[in-house]
N, C-alpha and C positions, 0 to 999 in steps of 0.2 A: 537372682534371689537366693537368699541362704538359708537352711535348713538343717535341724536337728534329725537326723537318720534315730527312730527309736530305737535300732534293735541293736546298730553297735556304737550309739549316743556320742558320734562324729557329727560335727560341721560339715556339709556337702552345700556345693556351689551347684545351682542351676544356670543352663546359658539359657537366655532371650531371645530367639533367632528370629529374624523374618519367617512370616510363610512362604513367601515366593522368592525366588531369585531373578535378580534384575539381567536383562539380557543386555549387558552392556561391552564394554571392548573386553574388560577381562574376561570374561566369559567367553566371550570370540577365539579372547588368546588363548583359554583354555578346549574348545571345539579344536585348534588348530594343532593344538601339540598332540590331541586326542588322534587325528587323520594322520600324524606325523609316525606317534612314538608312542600309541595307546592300545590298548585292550582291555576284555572283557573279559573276566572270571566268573561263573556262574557254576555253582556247587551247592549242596544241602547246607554246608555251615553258613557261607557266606557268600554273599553276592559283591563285590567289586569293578570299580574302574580302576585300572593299572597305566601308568605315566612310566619310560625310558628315563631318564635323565643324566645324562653324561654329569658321569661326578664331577668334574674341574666346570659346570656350570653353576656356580652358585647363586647367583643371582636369578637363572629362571629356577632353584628349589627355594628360594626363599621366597617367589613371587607366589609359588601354590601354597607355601605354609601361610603367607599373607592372606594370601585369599579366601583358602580353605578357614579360617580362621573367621575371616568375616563373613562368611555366609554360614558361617555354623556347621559345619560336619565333620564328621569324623574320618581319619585317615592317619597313615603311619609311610614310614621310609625306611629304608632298608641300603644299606651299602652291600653291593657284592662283595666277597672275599678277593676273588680272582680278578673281576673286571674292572675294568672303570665305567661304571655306571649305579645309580639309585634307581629302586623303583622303591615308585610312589603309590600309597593308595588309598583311595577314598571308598569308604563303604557309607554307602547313601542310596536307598532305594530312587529318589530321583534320578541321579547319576546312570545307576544302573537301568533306569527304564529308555531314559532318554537315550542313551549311547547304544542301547540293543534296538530301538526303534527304526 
């Protein structure tokens, strides 16, 4: 849904999201890279789930911007300078409850 912002009278896009997330193989796949190559940030600003990702994998960083994308939430990546690896991360209080559970 799209909407006039009164106060600086932009067009902004709302996303639709399910309420629930389906617990389906992505999600599995995503549980799995968690036990593999993940962690938890928990701080006053922000709460996140953090993903490893060897940078020359592109196909499993494309598979979380897919996914992340369909279930709606928010998250960012980051190329190291030095290494060869992304981290990835999603800030979603489900995430984070679930994965500190």
């Amino acid at each position: 849904r799209d909407y006039i912002n009164p106060l600086t009278k932009r067009m902004n896009k709302s996303k639709v999201c399910k309420r629930y997330i389906d617990l389906d193989e992505d999600f599995m796949t995503i549980i799995g890279y968690f036990a593999g190559d993940g962690w938890v940030l928990l701080d006053q600003k922000n709460n996140s789930v953090g993903f490893a990702i060897f940078s020359e994998d592109t196909d499993i960083l494309k598979f979380f911007i897919k996914y992340m994308n369909k279930i709606c939430v928010d998250f960012s990546y980051k190329k190291e300078k030095n290494k060869r690896v992304i981290q990835f991360y999603v800030r979603n209080t489900f995430f984070t409850l679930f994965f500190t559970s």
